[in-house]
C-alpha positions, 0 to 999 in steps of 0.5 A: 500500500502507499505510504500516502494512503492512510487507512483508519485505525478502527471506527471509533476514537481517534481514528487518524494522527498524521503529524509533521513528523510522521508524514515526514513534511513541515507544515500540516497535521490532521486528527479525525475523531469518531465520537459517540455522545458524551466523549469528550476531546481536549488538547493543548495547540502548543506553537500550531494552530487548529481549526476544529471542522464538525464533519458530522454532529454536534459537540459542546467546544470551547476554546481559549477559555470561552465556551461556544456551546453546543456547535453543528447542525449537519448530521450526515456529510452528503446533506450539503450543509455549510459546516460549522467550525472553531478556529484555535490560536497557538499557546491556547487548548480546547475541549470537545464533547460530543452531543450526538454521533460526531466526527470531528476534524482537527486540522493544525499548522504552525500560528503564530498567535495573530488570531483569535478563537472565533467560531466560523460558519456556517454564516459566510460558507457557501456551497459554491459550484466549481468546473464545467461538465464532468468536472464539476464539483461544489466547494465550501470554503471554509477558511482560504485566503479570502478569509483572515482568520488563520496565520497558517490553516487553508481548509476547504470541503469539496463534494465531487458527484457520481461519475465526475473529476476534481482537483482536476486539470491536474495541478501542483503546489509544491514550489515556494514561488509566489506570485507564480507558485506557492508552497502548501502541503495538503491531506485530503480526507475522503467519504463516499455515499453510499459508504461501500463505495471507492474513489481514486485519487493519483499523486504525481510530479511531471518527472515521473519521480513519484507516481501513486494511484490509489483506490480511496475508500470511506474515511481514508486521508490521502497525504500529497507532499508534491505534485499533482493530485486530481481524484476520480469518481466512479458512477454510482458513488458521491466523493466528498473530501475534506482539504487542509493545507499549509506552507511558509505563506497562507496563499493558494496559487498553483500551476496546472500541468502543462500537458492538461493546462489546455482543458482549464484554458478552454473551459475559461473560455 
């Protein structure tokens, strides 16, 4: 299996622990846990920041020494809602119980303590289309650039219908090159509906120096340290993912490969 494929360990609890250090990357770090009610979730930021994304359910959260009360209304992921989310400053902890079933995403990167901890959405995340024909999917952004809320954290959700394409043309980040390019390490956690379904997502550089496609199925997190990385749908079978990204500066600018860059400048048209 590849090694930037990362299976779930188990369906309850902390099921997913990518960190720097185990990823063997810089910037981006992603827990997802799978609670029941009344589990409760805490951790300390330390010199990262968090954005705490209720994928499914309700939890009570507080954070920085304020409760925020209970959060969520989306009980299943496929029902399109705009999610709700907190955002967690460095040197600052947090706390979560779960009210009903919860999957909660814990998506990190470096901070340097120039935000507070606020709750965003589901005010000012909407679901908005995105591509032309098959490669059409629905984004919510939940914090990217546009928004000022993070020193270092891009996360966004994408759903992907049946039979159709995303992250596609294919298109790469991986060069610290701003205007042109920057730098961002990104994990996707993926979900399928119905939840027996599969995806495919291919992670490559233009070298050929490393080329993986992987069958993703429910719950799996996909880690793209470089390269492209678009994901396939198959008919039948709804994707959604959750992204994360990070770098040495919060801004999305990528290129799309140069062989595939003529379907994106066709459909600009």
């Amino acid at each position: 299996m590849s090694k930037l494929l990362r299976k779930p360990e188990g369906t309850s609890g902390q099921v997913h622990h990518v960190t720097p250090e185990n990823a063997e990357w810089g910037y981006v770090g992603f827990d997802l846990h799978r609670l029941a009610p009344g589990d409760r979730v805490a951790a300390e930021t330390g010199d990262r920041e968090a954005i705490l994304v209720l994928v499914e359910g309700k939890a009570e959260i507080s954070a920085s020494g304020e409760a925020f009360g209970e959060l969520g209304d989306r009980m299943d992921v496929f029902e399109r809602k705009p999610p709700h989310a907190v955002y967690v400053p460095s040197g600052a902890d947090w706390t979560a119980i779960a009210t009903t079933p919860c999957t909660l995403a814990v998506c990190t990167a470096p901070g340097t303590g120039g935000h507070k901890a606020q709750v965003i959405g589901p005010e000012g995340v909407a679901l908005t289309p995105r591509g032309k024909g098959a490669n059409t999917r629905h984004v919510h952004a939940i914090a990217m650039e546009e928004r000022d809320i993070a020193d270092s954290l891009l996360v966004t959700e994408v759903y992907t219908p049946q039979g159709n394409w995303s992250s596609y043309p294919p298109h790469r980040h991986d060069e610290d090159n701003y205007p042109e390019m920057t730098y961002l390490e990104e994990t996707y956690y993926h979900r399928l509906n119905p939840a027996q379904g599969f995806g495919f997502q291919r992670v490559f550089t233009e070298d050929g120096a490393l080329d993986e496609t992987m069958a993703v199925s429910d719950h799996d997190v996909v880690l793209v340290p470089k390269g492209h990385h678009p994901c396939g749908a198959p008919y039948g079978y709804e994707m959604y993912y959750l992204n994360v990204m990070a770098g040495p500066l919060r801004k999305w600018r990528f290129q799309n490969h140069p062989d595939h860059d003529w379907i994106f400048r066709r459909d600009a048209d």
